[in-house]
Backbone bond lengths (Angstrom), bond angles and torsions (degrees), N, CA, C in turn:
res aa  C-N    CA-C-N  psi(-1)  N-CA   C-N-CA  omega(-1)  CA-C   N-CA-C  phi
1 X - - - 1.451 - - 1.539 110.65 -
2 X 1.308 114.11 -26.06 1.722 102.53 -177.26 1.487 118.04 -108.77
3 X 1.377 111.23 10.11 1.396 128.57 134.81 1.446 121.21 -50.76
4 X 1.352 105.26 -57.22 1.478 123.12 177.20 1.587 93.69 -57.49
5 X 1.387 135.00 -97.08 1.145 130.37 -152.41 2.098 108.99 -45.77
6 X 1.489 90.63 -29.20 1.407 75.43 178.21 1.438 140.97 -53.57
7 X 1.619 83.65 -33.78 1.928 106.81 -166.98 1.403 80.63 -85.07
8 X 1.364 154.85 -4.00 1.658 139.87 -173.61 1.774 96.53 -96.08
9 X 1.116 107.67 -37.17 1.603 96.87 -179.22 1.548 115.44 -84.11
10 X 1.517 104.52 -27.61 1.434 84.88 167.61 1.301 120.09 -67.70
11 X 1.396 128.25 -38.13 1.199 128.89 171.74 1.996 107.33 -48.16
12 X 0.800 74.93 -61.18 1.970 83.85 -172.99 1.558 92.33 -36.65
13 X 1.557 133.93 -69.97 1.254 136.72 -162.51 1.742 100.81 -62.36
14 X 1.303 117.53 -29.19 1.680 118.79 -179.81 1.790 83.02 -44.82
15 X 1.101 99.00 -83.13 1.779 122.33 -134.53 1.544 93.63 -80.13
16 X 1.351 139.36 23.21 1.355 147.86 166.77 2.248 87.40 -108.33
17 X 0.626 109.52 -14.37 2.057 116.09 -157.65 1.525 82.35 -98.55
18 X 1.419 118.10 -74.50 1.375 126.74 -175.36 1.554 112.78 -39.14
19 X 1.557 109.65 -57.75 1.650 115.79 -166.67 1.257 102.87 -57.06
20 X 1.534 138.28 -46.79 0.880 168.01 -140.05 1.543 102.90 -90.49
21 X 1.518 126.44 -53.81 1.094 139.01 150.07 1.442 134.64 -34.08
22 X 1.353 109.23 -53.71 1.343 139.32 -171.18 1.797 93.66 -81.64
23 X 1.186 123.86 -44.03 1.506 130.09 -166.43 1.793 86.93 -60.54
24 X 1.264 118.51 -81.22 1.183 103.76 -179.84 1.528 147.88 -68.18
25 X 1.252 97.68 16.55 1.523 134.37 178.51 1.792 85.48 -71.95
26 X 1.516 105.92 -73.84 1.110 123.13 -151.32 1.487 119.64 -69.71
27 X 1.593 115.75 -58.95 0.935 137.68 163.96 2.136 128.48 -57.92
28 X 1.573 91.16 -61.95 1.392 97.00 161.48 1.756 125.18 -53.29
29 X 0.980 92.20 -74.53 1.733 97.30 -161.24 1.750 99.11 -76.92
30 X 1.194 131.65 -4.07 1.305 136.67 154.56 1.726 108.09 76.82
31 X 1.539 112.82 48.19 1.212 129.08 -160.95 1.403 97.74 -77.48
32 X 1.451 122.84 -15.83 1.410 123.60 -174.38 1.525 124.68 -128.95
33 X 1.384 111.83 89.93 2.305 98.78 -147.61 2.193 74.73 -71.72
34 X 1.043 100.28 -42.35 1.553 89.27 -175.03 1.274 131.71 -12.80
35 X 1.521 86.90 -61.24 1.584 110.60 -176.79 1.749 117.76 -67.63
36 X 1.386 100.96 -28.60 1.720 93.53 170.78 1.684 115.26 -82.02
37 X 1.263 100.82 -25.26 1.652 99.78 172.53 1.551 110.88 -73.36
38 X 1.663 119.48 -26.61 1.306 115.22 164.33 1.855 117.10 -58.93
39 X 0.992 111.22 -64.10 1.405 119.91 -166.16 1.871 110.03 -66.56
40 X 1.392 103.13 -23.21 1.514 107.64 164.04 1.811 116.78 -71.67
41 X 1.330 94.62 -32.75 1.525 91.18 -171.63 1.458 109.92 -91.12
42 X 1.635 110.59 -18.92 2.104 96.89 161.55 1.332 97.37 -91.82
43 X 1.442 138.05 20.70 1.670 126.99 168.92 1.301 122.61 45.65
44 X 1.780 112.02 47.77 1.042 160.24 163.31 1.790 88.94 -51.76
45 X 1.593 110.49 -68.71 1.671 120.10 -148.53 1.523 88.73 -85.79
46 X 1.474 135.50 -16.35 1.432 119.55 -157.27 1.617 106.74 -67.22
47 X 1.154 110.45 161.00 1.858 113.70 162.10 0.967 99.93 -94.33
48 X 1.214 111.77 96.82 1.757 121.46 164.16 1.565 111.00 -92.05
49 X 1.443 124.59 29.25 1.865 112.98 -165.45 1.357 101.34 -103.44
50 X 1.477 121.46 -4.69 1.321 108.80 173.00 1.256 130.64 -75.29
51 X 1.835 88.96 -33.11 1.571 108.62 -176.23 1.895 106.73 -86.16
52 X 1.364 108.85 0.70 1.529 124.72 173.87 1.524 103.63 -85.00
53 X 1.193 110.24 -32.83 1.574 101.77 178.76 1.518 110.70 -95.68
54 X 1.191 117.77 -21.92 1.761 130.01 -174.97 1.849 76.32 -50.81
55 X 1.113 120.29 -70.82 1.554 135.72 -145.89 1.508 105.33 -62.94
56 X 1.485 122.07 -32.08 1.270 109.80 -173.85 1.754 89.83 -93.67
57 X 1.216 145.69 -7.62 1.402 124.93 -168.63 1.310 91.49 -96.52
58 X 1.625 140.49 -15.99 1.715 111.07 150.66 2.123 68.76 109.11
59 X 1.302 112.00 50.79 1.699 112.86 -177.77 1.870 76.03 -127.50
């Protein structure tokens, strides 16, 4: 069994390395202009927290 858990955390730490990788793959070095015109246009990137708090103070 702690064979087993072993090979699960290495895996777990793989694909925490990868995501992590890939994030600045994507985001950083701007490998995808697509993708920022995607996430701008569902307003994914906007600062919406002001108008998040307008809403809970009953404004």
């Amino acid at each position: 069994m702690k064979t087993f858990e072993r090979i699960l955390v290495k895996i777990a730490i793989i694909q925490c390395l990868f995501l992590i990788i890939t994030q600045i793959f994507f985001h950083k070095l701007n490998a995808f202009p697509e993708l920022n015109q995607i996430s701008q246009y569902e307003g994914v990137t906007d600062n919406n927290f002001v108008e998040l708090l307008e809403t809970f103070k009953g404004k």
